[in-house]
N, C-alpha and C positions, 0 to 999 in steps of 0.2 A: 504494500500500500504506500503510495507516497506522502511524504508528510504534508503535501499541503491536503491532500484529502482529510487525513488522521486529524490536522488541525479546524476542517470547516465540523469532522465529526463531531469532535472535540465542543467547538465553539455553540454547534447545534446541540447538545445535551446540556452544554449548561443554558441554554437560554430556555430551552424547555423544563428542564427544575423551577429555573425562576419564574417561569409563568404560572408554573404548578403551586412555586412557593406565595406569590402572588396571589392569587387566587384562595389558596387557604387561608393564610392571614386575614384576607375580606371578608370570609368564613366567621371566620373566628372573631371579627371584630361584630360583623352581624347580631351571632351567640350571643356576645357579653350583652349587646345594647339590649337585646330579647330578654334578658337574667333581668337587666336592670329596671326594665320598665316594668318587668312581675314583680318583682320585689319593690320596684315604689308604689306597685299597685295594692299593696302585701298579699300578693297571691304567691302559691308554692311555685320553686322553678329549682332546677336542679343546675349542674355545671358540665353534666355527663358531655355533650353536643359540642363544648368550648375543646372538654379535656381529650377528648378524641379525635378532632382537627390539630389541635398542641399537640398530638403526639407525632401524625403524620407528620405537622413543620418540623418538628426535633428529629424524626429520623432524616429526612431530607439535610438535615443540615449537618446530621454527622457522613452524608457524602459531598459536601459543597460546605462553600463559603455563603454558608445563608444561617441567619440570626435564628437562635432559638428563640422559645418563650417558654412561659413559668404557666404551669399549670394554676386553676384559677378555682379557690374552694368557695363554699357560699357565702362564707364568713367573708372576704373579700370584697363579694360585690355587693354585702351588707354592707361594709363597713365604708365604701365608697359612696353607697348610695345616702347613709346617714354624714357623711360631710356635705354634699349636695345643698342641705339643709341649712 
């Protein structure tokens, strides 16, 4: 294979993670604001939705140079939504 092919391969795979990674993150920003709005509504909501897009982005990034995130418990998006106030 020539290297300039192995390099457009190359360059093609990481742009497609970062679309992916992209895309998840939007995900996952979506999740939170959904958490948020139940819980200022004080209705139940879980985190399960958030923490299993976070996990996809964390394996993604332990193959690339893409930023983790911190999974997100209730207690969190209580505790953000009570600053709000």
């Amino acid at each position: 294979m020539s290297v300039h092919k192995a390099i457009t391969l190359h360059a093609q795979k990481q742009n497609q993670d970062f679309t992916k990674f992209t895309r998840l993150d939007q995900q996952r920003e979506e999740y939170i604001q959904e958490a948020i709005e139940l819980c200022k509504a004080g209705k139940d909501f879980t985190t399960d939705k958030i923490n299993e897009v976070t996990l996809q982005i964390n394996v993604l990034a332990n193959e690339r140079f893409i930023p983790t995130r911190k999974l997100v418990t209730p207690e969190m998006v209580r505790v953000y939504v009570e600053s709000l106030n």
